[in-house]
RODO-2510 file (C-alpha; in nm, 4 decimals, decimal comma):
residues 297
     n   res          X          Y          Z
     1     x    -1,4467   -10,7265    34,5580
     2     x    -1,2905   -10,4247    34,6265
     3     x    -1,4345   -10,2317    34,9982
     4     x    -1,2148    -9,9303    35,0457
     5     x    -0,9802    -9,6473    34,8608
     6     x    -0,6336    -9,5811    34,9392
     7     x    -0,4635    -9,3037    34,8235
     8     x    -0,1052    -9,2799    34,8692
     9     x     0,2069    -9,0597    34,7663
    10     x     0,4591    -8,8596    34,9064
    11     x     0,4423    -8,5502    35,1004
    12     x     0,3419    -8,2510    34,8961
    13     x     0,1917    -8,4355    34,5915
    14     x    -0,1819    -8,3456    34,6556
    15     x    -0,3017    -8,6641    34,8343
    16     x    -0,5634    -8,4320    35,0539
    17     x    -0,6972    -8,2360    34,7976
    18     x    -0,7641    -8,5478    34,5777
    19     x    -0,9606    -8,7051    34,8840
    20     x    -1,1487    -8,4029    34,9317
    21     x    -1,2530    -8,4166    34,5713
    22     x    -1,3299    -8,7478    34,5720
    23     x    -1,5157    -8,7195    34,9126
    24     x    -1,7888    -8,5034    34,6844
    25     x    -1,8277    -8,7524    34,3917
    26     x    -1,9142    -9,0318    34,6084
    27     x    -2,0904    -9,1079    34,8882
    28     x    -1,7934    -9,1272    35,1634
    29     x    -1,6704    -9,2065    35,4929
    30     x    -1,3134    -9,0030    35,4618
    31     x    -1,0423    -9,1056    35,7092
    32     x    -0,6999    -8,9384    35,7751
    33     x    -0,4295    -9,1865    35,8301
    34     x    -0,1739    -8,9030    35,9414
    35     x    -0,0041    -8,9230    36,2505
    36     x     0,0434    -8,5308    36,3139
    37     x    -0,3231    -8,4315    36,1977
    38     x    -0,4861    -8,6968    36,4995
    39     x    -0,3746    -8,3565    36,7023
    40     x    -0,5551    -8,0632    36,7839
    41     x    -0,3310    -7,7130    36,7310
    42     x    -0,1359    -7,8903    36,4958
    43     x    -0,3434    -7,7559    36,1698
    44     x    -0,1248    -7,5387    35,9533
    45     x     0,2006    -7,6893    35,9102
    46     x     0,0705    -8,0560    35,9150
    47     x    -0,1965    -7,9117    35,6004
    48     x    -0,5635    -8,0119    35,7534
    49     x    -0,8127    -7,9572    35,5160
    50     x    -1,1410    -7,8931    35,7348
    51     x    -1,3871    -7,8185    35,4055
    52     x    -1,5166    -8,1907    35,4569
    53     x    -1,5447    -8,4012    35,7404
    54     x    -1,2873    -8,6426    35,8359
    55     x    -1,2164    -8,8691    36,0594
    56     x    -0,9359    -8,9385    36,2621
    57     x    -0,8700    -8,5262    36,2599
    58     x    -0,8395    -8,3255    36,5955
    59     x    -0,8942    -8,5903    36,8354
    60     x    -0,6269    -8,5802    37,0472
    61     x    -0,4436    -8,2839    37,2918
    62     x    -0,0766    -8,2575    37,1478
    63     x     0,0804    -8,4026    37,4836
    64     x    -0,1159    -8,7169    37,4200
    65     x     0,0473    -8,9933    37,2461
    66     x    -0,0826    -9,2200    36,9601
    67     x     0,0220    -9,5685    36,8480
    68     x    -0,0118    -9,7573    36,5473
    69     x    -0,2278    -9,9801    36,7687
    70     x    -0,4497    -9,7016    36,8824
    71     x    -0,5303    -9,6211    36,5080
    72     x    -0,6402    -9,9479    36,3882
    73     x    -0,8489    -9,9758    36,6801
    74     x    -1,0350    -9,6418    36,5791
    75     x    -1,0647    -9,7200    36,1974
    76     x    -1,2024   -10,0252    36,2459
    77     x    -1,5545    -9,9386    36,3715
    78     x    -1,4859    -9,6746    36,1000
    79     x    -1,4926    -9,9057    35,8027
    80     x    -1,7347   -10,1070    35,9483
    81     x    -2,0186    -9,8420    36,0015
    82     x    -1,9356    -9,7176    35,6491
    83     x    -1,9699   -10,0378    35,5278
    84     x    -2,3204   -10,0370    35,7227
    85     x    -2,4278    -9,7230    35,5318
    86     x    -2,2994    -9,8051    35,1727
    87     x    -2,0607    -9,5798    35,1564
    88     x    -1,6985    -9,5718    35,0431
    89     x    -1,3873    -9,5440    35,2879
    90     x    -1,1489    -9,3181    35,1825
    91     x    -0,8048    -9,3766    35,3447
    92     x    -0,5812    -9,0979    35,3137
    93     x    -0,2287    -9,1800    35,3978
    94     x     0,0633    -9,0330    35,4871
    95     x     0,2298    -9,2409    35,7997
    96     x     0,3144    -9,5418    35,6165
    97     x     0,2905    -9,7198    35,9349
    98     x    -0,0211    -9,7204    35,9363
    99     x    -0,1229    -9,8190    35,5975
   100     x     0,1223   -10,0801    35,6831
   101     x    -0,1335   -10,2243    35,9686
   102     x    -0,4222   -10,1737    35,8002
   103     x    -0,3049   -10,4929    35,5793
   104     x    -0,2108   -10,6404    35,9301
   105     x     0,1809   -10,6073    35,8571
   106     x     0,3010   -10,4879    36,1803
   107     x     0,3389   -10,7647    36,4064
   108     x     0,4255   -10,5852    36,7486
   109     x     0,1086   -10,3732    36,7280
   110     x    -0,0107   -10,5757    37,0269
   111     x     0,2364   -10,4256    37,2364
   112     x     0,1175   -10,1209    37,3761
   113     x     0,2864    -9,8026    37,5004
   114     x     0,4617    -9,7990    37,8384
   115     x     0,4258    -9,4260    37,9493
   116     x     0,6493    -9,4781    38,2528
   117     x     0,9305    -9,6750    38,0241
   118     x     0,8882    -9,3713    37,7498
   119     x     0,9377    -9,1086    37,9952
   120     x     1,2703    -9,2418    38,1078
   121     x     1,4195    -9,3075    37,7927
   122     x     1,2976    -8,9444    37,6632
   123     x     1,5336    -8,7844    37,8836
   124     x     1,8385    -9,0215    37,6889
   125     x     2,0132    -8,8771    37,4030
   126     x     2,0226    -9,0156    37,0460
   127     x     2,3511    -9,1597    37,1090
   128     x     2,2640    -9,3582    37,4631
   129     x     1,9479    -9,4653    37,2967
   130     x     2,1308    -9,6395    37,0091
   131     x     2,4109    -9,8025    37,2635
   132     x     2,0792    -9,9263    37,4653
   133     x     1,9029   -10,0686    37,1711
   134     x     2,2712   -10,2882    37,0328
   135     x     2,2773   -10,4055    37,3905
   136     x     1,9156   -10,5280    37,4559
   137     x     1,8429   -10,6100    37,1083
   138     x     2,1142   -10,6000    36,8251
   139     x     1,9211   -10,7942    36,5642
   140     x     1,6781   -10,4864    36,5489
   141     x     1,9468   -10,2318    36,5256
   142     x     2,0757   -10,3572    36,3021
   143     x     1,7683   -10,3884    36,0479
   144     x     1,6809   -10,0534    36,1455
   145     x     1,8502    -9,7862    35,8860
   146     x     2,0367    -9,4512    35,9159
   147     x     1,7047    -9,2439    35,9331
   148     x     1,5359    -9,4477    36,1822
   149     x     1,8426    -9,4921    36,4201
   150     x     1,8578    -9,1139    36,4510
   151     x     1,4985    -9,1066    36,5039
   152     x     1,4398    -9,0932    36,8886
   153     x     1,0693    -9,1773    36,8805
   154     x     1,1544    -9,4570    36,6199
   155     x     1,4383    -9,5723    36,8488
   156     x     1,2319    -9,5349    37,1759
   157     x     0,9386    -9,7587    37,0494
   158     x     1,1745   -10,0102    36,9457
   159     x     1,3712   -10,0247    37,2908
   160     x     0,9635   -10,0474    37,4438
   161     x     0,9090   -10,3399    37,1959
   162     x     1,2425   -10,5191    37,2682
   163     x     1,1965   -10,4605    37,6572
   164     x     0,8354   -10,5585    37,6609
   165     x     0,8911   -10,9494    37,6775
   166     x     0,5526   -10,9766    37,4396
   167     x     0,5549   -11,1420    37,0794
   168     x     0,1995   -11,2398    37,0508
   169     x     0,0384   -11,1122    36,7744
   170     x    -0,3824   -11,1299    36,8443
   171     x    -0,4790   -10,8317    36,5615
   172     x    -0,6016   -10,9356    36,2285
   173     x    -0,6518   -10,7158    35,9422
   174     x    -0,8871   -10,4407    35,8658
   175     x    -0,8117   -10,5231    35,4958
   176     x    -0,6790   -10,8005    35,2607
   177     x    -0,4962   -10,5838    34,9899
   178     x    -0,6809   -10,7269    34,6592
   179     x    -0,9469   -10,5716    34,8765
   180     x    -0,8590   -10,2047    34,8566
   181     x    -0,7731    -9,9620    34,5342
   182     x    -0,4843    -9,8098    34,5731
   183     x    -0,4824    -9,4589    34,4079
   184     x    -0,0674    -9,3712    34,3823
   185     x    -0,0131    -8,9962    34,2934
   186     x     0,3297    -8,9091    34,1563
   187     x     0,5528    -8,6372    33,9961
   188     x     0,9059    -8,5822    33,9327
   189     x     1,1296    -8,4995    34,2403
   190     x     1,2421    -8,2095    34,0967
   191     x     0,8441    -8,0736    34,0334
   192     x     0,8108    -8,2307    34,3824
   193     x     1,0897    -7,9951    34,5508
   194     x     0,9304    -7,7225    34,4003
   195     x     0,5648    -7,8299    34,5226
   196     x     0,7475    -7,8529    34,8361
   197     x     0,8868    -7,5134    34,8632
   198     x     0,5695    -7,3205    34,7853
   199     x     0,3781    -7,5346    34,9899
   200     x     0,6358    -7,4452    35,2843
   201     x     0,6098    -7,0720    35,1956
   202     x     0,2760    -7,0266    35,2251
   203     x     0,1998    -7,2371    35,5319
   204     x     0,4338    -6,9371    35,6748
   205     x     0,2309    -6,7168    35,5232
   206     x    -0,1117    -6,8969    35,7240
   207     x     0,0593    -6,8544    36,0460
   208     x     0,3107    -7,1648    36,1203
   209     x     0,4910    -6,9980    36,3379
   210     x     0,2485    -6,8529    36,5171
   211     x     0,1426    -7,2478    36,5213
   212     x     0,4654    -7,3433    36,6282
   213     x     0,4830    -7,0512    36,8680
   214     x     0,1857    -7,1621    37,0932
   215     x     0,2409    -7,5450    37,0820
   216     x     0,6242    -7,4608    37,2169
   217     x     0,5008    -7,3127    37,5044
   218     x     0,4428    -7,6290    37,6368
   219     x     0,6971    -7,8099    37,4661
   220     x     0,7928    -8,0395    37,7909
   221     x     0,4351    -8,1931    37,7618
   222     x     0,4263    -8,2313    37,3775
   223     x     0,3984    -8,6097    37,2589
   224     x     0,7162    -8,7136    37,0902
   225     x     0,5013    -8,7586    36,7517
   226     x     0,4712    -8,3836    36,7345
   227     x     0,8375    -8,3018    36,8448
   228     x     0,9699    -8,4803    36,5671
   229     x     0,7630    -8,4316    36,2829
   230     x     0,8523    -8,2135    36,0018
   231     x     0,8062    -7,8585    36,0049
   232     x     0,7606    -7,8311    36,4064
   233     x     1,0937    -7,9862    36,4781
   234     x     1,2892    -7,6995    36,2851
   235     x     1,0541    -7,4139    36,4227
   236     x     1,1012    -7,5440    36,7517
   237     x     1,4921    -7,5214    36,6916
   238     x     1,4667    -7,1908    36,5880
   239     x     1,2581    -7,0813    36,9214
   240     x     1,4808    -7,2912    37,0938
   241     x     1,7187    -7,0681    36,9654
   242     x     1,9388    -7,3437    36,8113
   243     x     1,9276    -7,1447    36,4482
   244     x     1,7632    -6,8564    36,3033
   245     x     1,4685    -6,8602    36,1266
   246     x     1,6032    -6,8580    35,7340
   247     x     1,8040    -7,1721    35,8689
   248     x     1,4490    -7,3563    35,9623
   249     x     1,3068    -7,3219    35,7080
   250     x     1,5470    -7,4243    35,4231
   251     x     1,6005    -7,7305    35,6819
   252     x     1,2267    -7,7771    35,6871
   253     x     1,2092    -7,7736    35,3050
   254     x     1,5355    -8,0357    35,2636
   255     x     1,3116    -8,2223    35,5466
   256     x     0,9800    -8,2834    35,3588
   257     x     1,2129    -8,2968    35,0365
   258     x     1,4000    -8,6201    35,2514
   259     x     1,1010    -8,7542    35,3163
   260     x     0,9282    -8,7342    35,0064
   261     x     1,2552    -8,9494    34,8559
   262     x     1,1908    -9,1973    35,1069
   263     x     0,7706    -9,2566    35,0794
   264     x     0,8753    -9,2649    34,7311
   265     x     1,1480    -9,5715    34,7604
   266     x     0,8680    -9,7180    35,0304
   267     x     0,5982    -9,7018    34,8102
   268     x     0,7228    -9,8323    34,4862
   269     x     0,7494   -10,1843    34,6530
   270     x     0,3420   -10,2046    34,6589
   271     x     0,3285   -10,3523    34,2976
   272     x    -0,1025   -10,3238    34,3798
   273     x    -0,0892    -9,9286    34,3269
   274     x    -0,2487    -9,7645    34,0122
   275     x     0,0052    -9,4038    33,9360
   276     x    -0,1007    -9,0841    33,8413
   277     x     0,0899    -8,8498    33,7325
   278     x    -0,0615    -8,4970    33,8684
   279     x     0,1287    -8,3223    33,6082
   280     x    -0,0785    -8,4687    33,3032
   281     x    -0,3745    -8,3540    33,1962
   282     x    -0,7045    -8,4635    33,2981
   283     x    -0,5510    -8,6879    33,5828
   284     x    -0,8682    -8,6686    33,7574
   285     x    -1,1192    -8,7807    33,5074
   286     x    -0,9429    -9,1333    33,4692
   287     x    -0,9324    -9,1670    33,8570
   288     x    -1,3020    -9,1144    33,8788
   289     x    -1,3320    -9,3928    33,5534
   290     x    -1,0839    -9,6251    33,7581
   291     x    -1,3345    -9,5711    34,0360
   292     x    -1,6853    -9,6020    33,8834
   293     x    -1,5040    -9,9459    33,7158
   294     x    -1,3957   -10,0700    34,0893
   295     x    -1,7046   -10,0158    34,2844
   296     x    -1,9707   -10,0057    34,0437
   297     x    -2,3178    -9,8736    34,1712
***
């Protein structure tokens, strides 16, 4: 029996605006599973959508941090009190992470953050980082790949993880997948680089940088989640001064372009996802027949 909806697919494709619309069919507990949207300020360029309420949205100051962990813990009483009311999860993803943990795939998410231990190693470079993580642990290096060792949030967790002594793993999933639909929305990556540019354009156009202008005020105190995600990370270069402003943005549209390649690659090894396609006609209508079919009434 299925107990919750998934929907999945890479950055740009719509995955917010079909969980909106969905969130009005049916009666709904909506959840955000977005690592960037958890932080309050961070609205325009990370796309909140505040026409319905949803959890998991604006609950944290940006120079908070938030683990993996810290989001299971928070959608399980979720599910559970939706469950309660006979209504229908909706899962919006976007940090694959955390979809990841939801099935109870991410075996260090007992290990929680070590502020002190972060705080030091923030102050590292990229390089020093990677020569740290060979030494202490070489066997993760070396399954980690090109993105994710010249990630320094990626690279700092997995020096905390390596350092932390702990392997027990006491979580246990919020889900089993046959339990969950999973609604995959697709399009062709060139349609998707175009999504992508427009989408980037008129995020300017809402105020991004005046987004990105107040949260870099106190850029010393912003979590590293923030720092690094897509869209901030180039403004913040360009009020860093590092480029100028028509060089962020075609970097932040080859960014979400990057990353939309790569949630594509990770996604298509999830053989339980139903595809649409958003460019055919009438998508909608046969995810609302898949529905009805999957959780009958």
């Amino acid at each position: 029996m299925k107990k919750a909806l998934l929907i999945v697919g890479p950055t740009g494709i719509g995955k917010t605006d079909l969980a909106v619309y969905l969130s009005k069919k049916f009666p709904s507990t909506l959840i955000s599973a977005d690592s960037i949207q958890v932080y309050r300020g961070a609205d325009i360029i990370s796309g909140k959508d505040r026409s319905v309420p949803t959890y998991l949205v604006d609950v944290l100051s940006p120079s908070q941090s938030f683990s993996v962990r810290e989001f299971i813990e928070k959608v399980r009483p979720l599910v559970e009190k939706a469950k309660k009311e006979n209504k229908l999860p909706i899962i919006v993803g976007g940090t694959g992470f955390y979809i990841d943990a939801l099935f109870g795939k991410i075996e260090t998410i007992n290990i929680p953050p070590n502020q002190k231990l972060r705080k030091k190693l923030e102050k590292l470079s990229i390089e020093s980082l990677q020569k740290k993580l060979k030494k202490t642990n070489p066997h993760r290096f070396g399954e980690m790949n090109n993105s994710d060792r010249n990630n320094k949030r990626r690279l700092i967790r997995a020096l905390e993880i390596s350092l932390s002594g702990d392997r027990s793993i006491d979580h246990y999933p919020i889900f089993k997948e046959d339990e969950v639909l999973f609604l995959g929305l697709k399009d062709s990556m060139e349609n998707l680089k175009k999504r992508i540019a427009l989408r980037v354009e008129q995020r300017l156009q809402s105020g991004a940088l005046r987004e990105a202008r107040r949260l870099f005020k106190n850029y010393e105190k912003l979590s590293t989640q923030i720092k690094a995600a897509v869209g901030y990370k180039q403004l913040f270069d360009f009020l860093a001064g590092r480029i100028i402003f028509e060089k962020a943005v075609q970097k932040w549209v080859i960014a979400e372009a990057q990353l939309a390649k790569k949630q594509t690659t990770w996604l298509k090894r999830n053989r339980n996802i139903v595809w649409f396609n958003i460019g055919q006609r009438g998508f909608e209508a046969k995810i609302l027949r898949l529905i009805k079919h999957e959780f009958p009434s």
